[in-house]
TIMI-178358 format. One record per residue: residue in one letter; x, y, z of N, C-alpha, C in turn. Coordinates in steps of 0.2 Angstrom, whole numbers, plus 5000, padded with zeros to 4 digits. Example, Ala and Ser with C-alpha at 12.3 -4.5 7.8 and 13.67 -1.06 7.14 Angstrom:
BEGIN
+------+------+------+------+------+------+------+------+------+------+
! resn !  npx !  npy !  npz ! capx ! capy ! capz !  cpx !  cpy !  cpz !
+------+------+------+------+------+------+------+------+------+------+
!    A ! 5066 ! 4972 ! 5039 ! 5062 ! 4978 ! 5039 ! 5066 ! 4984 ! 5039 !
!    S ! 5064 ! 4989 ! 5035 ! 5068 ! 4995 ! 5036 ! 5064 ! 5000 ! 5039 !
+------+------+------+------+------+------+------+------+------+------+
// end
This chain:
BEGIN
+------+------+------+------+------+------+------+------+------+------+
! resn !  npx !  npy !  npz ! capx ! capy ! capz !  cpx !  cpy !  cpz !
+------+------+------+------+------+------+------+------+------+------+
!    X ! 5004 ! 4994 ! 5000 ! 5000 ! 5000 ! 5000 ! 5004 ! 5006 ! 5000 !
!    X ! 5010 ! 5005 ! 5002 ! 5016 ! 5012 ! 5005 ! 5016 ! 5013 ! 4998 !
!    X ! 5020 ! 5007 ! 4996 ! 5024 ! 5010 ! 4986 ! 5020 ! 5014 ! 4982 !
!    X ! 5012 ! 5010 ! 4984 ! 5007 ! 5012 ! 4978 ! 5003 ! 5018 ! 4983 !
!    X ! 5006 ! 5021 ! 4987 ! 5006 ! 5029 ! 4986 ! 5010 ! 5032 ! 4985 !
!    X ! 5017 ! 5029 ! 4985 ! 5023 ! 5032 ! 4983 ! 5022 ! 5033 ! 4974 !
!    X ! 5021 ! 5027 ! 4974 ! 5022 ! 5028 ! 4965 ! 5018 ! 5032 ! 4963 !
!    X ! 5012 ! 5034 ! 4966 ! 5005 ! 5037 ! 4963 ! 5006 ! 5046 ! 4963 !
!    X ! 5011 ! 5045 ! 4970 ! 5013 ! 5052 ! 4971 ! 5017 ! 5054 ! 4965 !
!    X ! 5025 ! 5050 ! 4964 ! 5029 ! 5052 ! 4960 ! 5028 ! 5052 ! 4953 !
!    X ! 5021 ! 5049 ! 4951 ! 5017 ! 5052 ! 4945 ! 5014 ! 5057 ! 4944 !
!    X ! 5011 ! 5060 ! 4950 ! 5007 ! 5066 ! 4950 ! 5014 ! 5071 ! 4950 !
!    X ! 5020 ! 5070 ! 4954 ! 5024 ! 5077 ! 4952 ! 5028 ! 5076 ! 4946 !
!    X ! 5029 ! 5069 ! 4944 ! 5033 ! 5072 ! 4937 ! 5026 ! 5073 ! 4930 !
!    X ! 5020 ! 5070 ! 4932 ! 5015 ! 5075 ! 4928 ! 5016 ! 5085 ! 4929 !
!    X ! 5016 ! 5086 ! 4934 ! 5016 ! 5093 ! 4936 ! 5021 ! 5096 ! 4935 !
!    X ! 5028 ! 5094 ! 4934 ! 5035 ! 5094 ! 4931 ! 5034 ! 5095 ! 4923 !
!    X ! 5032 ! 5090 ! 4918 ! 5031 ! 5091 ! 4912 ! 5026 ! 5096 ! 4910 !
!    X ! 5020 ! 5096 ! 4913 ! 5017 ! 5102 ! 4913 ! 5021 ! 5108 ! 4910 !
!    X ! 5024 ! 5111 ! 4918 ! 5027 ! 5118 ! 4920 ! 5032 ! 5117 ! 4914 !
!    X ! 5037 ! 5113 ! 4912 ! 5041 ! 5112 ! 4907 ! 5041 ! 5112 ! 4901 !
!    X ! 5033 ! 5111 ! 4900 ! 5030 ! 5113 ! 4891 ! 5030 ! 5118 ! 4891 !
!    X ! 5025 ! 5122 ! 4897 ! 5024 ! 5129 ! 4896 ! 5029 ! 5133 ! 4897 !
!    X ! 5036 ! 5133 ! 4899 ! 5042 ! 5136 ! 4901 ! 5046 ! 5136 ! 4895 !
!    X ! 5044 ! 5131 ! 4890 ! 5047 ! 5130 ! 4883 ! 5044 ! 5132 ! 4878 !
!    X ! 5040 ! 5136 ! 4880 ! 5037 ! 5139 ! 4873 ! 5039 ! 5142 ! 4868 !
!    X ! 5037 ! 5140 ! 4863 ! 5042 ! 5142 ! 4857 ! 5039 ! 5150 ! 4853 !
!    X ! 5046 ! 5154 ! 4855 ! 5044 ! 5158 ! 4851 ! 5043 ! 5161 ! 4845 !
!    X ! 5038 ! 5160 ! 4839 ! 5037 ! 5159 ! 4834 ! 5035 ! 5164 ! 4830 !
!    X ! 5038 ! 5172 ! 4834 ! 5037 ! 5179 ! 4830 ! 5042 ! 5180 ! 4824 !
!    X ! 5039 ! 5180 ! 4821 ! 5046 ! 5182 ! 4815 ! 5048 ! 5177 ! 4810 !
!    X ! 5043 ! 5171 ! 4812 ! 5047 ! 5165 ! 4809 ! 5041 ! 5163 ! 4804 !
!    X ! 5045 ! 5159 ! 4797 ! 5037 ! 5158 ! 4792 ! 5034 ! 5152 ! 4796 !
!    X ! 5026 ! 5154 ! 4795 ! 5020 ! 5147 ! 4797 ! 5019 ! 5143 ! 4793 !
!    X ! 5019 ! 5137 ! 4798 ! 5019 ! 5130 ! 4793 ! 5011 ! 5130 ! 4793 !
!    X ! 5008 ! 5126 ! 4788 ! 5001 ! 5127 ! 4788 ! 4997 ! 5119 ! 4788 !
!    X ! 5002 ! 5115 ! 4787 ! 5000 ! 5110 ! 4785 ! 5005 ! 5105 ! 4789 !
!    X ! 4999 ! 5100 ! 4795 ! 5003 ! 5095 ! 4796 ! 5006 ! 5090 ! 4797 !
!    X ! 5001 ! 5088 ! 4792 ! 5003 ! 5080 ! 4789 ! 5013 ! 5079 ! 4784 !
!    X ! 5015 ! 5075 ! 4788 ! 5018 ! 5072 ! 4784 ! 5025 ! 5074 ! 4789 !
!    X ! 5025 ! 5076 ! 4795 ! 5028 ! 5080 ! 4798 ! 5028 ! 5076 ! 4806 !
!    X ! 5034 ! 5075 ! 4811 ! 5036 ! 5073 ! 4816 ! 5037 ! 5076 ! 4822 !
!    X ! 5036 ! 5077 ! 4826 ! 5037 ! 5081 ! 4833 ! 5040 ! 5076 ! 4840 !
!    X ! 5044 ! 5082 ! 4843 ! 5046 ! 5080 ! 4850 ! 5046 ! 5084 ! 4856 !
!    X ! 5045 ! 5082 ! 4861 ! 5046 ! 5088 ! 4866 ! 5053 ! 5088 ! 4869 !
!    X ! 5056 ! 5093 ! 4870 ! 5064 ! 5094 ! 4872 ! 5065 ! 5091 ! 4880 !
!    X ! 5059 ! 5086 ! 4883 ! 5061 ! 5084 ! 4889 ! 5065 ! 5078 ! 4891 !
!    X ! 5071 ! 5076 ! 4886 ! 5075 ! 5070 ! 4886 ! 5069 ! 5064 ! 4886 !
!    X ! 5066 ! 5062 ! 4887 ! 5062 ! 5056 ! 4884 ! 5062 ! 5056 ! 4877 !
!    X ! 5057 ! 5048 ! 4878 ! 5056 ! 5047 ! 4870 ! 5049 ! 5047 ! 4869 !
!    X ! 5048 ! 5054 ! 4869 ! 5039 ! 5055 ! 4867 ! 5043 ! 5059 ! 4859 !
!    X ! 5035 ! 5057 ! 4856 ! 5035 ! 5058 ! 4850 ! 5028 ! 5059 ! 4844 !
!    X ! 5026 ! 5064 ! 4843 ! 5021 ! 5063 ! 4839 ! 5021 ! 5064 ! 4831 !
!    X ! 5018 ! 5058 ! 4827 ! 5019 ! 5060 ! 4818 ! 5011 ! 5059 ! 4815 !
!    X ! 5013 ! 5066 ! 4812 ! 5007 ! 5067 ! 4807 ! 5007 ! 5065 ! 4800 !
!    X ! 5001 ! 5059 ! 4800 ! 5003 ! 5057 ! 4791 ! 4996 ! 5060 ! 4789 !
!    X ! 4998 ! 5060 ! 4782 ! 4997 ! 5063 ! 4775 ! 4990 ! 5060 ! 4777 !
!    X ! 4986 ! 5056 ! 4779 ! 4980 ! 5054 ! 4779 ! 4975 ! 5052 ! 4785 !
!    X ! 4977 ! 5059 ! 4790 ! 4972 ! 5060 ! 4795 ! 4973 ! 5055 ! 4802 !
!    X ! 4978 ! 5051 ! 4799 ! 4981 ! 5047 ! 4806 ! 4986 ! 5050 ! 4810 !
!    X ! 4989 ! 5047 ! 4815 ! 4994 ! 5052 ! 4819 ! 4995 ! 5042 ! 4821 !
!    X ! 5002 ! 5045 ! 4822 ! 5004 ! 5037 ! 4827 ! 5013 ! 5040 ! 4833 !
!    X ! 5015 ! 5039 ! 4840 ! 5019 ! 5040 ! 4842 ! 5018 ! 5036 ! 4848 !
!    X ! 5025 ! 5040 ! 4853 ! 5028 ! 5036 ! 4858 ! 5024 ! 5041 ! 4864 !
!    X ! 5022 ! 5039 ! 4871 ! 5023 ! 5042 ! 4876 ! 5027 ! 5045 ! 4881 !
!    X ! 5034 ! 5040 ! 4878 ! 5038 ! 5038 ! 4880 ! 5039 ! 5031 ! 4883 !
!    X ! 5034 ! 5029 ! 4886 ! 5032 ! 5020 ! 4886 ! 5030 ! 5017 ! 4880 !
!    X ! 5023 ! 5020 ! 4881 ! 5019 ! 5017 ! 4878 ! 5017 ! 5018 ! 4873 !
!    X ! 5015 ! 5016 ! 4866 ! 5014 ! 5017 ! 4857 ! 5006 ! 5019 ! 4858 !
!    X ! 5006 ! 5025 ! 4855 ! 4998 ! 5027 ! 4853 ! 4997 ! 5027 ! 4846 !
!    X ! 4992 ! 5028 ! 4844 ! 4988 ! 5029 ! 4837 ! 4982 ! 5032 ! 4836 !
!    X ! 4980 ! 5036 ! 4834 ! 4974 ! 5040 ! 4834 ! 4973 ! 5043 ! 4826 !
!    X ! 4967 ! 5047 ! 4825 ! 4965 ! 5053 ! 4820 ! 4966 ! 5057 ! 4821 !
!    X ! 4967 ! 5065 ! 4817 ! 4968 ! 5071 ! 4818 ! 4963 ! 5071 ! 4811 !
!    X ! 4963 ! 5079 ! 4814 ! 4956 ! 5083 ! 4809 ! 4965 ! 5091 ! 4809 !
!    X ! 4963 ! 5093 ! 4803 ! 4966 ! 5099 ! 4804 ! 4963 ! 5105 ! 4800 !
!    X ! 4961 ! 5109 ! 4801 ! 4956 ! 5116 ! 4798 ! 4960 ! 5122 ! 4800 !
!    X ! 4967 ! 5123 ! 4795 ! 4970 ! 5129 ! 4796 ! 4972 ! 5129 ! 4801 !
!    X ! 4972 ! 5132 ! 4806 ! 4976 ! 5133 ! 4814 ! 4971 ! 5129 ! 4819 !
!    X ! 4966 ! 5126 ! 4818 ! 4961 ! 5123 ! 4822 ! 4966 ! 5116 ! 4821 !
!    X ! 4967 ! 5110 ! 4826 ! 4968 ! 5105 ! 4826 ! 4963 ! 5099 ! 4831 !
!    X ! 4960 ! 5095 ! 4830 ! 4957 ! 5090 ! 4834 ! 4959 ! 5084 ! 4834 !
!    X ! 4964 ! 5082 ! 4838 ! 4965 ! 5074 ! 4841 ! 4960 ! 5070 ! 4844 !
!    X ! 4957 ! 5068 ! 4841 ! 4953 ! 5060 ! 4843 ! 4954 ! 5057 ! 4849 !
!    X ! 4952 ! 5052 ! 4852 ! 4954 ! 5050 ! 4858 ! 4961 ! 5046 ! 4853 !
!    X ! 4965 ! 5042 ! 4859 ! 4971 ! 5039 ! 4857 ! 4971 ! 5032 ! 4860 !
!    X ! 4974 ! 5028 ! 4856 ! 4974 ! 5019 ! 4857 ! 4978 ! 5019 ! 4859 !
!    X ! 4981 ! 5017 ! 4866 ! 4989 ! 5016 ! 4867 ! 4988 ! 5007 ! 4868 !
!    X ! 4998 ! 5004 ! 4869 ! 5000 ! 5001 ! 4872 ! 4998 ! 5001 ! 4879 !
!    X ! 5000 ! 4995 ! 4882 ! 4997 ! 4993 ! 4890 ! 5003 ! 4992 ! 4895 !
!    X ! 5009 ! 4996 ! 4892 ! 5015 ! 4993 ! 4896 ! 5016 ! 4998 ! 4902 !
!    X ! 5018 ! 4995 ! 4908 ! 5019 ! 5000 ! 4913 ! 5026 ! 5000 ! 4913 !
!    X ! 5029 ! 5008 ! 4914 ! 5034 ! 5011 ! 4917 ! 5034 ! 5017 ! 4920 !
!    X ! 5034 ! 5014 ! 4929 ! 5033 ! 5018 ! 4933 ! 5038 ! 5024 ! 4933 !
!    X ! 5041 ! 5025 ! 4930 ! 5046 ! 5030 ! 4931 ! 5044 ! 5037 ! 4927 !
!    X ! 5041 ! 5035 ! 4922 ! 5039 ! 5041 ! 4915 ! 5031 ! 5040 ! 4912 !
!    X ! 5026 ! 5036 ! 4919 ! 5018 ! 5036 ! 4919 ! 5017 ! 5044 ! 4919 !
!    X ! 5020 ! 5047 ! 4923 ! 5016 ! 5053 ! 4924 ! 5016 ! 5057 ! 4920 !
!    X ! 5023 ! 5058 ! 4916 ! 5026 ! 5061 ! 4909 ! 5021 ! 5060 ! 4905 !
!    X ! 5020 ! 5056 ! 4904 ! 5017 ! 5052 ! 4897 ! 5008 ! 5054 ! 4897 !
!    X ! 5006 ! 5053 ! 4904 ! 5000 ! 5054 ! 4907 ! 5000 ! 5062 ! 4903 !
!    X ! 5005 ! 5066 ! 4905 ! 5001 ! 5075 ! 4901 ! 5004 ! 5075 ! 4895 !
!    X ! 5009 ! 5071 ! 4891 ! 5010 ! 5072 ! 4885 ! 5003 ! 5068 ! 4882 !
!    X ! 5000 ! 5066 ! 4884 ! 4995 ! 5061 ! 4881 ! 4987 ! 5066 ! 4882 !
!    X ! 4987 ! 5070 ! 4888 ! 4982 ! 5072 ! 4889 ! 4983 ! 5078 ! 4884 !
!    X ! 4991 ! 5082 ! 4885 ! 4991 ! 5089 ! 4879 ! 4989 ! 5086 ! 4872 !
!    X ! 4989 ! 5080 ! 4871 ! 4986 ! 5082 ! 4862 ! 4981 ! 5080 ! 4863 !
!    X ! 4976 ! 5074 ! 4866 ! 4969 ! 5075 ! 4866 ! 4964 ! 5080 ! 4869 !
!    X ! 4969 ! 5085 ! 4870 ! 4964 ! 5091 ! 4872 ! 4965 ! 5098 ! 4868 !
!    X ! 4972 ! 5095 ! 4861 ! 4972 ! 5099 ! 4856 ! 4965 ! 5103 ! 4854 !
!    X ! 4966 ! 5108 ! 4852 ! 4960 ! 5110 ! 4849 ! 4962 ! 5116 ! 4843 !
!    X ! 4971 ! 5115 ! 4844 ! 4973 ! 5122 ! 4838 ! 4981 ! 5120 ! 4838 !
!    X ! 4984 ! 5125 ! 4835 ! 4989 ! 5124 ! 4834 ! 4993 ! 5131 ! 4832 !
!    X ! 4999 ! 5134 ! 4836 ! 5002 ! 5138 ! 4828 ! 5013 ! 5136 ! 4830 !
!    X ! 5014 ! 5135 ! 4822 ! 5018 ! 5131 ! 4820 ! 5024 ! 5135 ! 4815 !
!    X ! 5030 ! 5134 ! 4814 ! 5034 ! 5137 ! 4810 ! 5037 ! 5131 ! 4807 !
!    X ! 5042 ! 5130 ! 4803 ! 5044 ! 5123 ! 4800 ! 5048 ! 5120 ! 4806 !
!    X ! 5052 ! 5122 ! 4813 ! 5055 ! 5119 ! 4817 ! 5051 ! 5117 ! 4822 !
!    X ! 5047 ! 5122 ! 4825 ! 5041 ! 5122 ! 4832 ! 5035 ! 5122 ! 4830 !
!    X ! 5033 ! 5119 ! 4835 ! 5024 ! 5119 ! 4835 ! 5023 ! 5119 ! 4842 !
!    X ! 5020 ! 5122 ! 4846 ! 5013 ! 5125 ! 4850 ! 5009 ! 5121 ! 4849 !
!    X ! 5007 ! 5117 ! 4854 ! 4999 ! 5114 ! 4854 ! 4995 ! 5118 ! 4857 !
!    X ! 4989 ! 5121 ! 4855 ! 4985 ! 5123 ! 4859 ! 4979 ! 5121 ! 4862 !
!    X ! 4976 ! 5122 ! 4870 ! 4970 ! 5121 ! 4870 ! 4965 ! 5122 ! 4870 !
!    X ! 4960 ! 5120 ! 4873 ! 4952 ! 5124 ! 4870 ! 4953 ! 5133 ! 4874 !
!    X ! 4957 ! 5133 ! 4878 ! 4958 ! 5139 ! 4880 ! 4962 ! 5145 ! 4875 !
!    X ! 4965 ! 5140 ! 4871 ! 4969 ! 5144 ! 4867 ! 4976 ! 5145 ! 4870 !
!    X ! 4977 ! 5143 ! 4874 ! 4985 ! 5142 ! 4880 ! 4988 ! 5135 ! 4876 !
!    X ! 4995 ! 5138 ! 4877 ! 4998 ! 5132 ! 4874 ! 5000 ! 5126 ! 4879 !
!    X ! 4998 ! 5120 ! 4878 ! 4999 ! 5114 ! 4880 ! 5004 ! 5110 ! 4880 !
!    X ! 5007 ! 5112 ! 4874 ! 5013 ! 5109 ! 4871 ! 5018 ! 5110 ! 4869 !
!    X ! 5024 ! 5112 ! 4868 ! 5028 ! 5113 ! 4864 ! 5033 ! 5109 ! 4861 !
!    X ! 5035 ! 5108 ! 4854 ! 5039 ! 5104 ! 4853 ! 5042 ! 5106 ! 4846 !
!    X ! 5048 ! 5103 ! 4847 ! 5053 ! 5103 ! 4839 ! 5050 ! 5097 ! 4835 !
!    X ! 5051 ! 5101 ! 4827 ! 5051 ! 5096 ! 4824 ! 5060 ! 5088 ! 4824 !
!    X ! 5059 ! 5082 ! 4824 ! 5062 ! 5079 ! 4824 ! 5062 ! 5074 ! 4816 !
!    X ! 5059 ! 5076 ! 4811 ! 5060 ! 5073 ! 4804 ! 5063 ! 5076 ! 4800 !
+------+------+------+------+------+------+------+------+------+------+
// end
């Protein structure tokens, strides 16, 4: 019972670490040309993990949590983006659940996006960025 609130802790703070770390990373994207289009295109967030998200040419998305493998749809309408829910793997690693927990949560509560050919900004329904990441392709 100890562990299993130790470990539930230590997910809840490195969720709240990745959080404050997207938003601390924000990329700033004044002055740079807009990507408009995101299919065909790869992302990563600069948190030494192995998260990753790729956008293909036909409305699927497939990546890493850094545990566990997702796959889903995206919609995308100009600067509007919608992520679908997400299919993941079932493998537990207790050390990077909580990480993965808000990289998983920032894109299914995508609702936009603004992007240059290196960064992307996920945004949410608030229009607050969620996410930040380099392209990696």
């Amino acid at each position: 019972m100890y562990i299993r609130i130790l470990s539930l802790a230590a997910m809840t703070i490195g969720a709240m670490v990745v959080s404050k770390v997207a938003k601390a990373q924000i990329a700033d994207l004044k002055g740079q040309e807009p990507l408009t289009v995101l299919a065909g295109s790869e992302w990563s967030p600069e948190n030494g993990m192995d998260q990753f998200v790729q956008f293909m040419s036909d409305g699927d998305l497939a990546g890493s949590g850094g545990c566990n493998n997702f796959f889903g749809t995206y919609e995308q309408d100009g600067n509007e983006l919608k992520i679908g829910s997400l299919i993941m793997t079932k493998k537990m690693c207790p050390s990077v659940m909580g990480a993965e927990k808000a990289f998983i949560s920032a894109l299914e509560t995508a609702r936009g996006f603004e992007a240059s050919f290196k960064e992307i900004n996920i945004l949410d329904e608030h229009g607050e960025v969620a996410l930040s990441m380099r392209r990696r392709d």
